[in-house]
N, C-alpha and C positions, 0 to 999 in steps of 0.2 A: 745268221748271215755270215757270208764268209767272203773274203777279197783274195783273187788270187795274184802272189807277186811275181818276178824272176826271180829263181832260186840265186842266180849267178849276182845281179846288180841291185836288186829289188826295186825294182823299178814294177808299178803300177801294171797288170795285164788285163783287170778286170774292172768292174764295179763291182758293188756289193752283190752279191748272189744268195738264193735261201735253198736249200738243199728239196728236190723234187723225185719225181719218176716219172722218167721217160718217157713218150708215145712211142705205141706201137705204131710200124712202116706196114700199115696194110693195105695199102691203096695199091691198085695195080695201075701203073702210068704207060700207057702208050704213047712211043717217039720218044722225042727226047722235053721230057718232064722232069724238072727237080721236084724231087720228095720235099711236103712241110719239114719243117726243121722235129727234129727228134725232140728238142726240147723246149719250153715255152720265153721266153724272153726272160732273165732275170733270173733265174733259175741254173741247179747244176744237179748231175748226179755222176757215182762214182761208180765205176765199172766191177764187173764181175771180182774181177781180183785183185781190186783195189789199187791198175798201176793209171788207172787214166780216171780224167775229170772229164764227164761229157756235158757238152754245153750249146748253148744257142750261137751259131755263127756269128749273129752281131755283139756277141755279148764279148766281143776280146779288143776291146779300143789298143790296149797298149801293142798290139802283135801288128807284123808286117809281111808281105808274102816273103816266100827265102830268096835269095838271090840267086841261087843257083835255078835256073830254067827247069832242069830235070826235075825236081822233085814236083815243080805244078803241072803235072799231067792231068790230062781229061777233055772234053768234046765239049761238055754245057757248061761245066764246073769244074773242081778238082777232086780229082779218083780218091787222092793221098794212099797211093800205091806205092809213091816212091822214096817212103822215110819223110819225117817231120815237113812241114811246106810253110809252117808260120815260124817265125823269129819274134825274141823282144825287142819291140821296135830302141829298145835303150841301148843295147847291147851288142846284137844279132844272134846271139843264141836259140840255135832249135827249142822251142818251148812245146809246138803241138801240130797237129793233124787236121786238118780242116777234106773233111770229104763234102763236094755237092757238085757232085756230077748228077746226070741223068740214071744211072744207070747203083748210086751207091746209096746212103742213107745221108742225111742232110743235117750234119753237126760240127761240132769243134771238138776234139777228146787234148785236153793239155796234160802232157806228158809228167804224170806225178812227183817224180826224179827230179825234174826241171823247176818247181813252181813251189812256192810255199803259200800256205791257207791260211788268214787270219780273220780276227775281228776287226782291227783297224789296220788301216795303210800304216805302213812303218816310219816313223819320223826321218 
């Protein structure tokens, strides 16, 4: 199991997570359809080259949208087109990606750099 923190405050961004693989996005969605989540709830995986955690949307309690407008672009969801779009809700630091638009794949990926991985919350 693994908890992910703010690399910056340590402040709590996850609950416990157990390391998975990913669904495949095969479905073809006409209109504007959001994609099932990439990942199952409770679960994470880490990206090709190791700099991202991808993960189930709901699965980020401690994050908040960024406050800057520009970066949550999209029509159904968010594109996360435009640099990081969640913050630690503790802090405001970029911590990750949140894509769930119509037209993108439906996950959270938390910025590796940003976050630290453990077995327990930090005291």
């Amino acid at each position: 199991m693994a908890l992910f923190t703010c690399a910056n405050c340590r402040q709590s961004l996850t609950g416990d997570l157990k390391k998975a693989r990913p669904s495949r996005d095969t479905e073809k969605r006409p209109g504007h359809r959001i994609a099932p989540p990439r990942m199952a709830r409770g679960t994470y995986a880490i990206s090709h080259d190791a700099s991202l955690f991808i993960l189930h949307p709901d699965d980020v309690p401690g994050t908040t949208p960024h406050p800057d407008r520009g970066r949550r672009n999209g029509c159904c969801g968010l594109d996360g087109r435009d640099g990081p779009n969640l913050v630690c809700a503790a802090c405001g630091t970029d911590v990750a990606t949140e894509q769930s638009d119509c037209w993108t794949q439906n996950l959270v990926a938390l910025i590796a750099a940003a976050v630290v991985s453990g077995a327990e919350p930090p005291a």
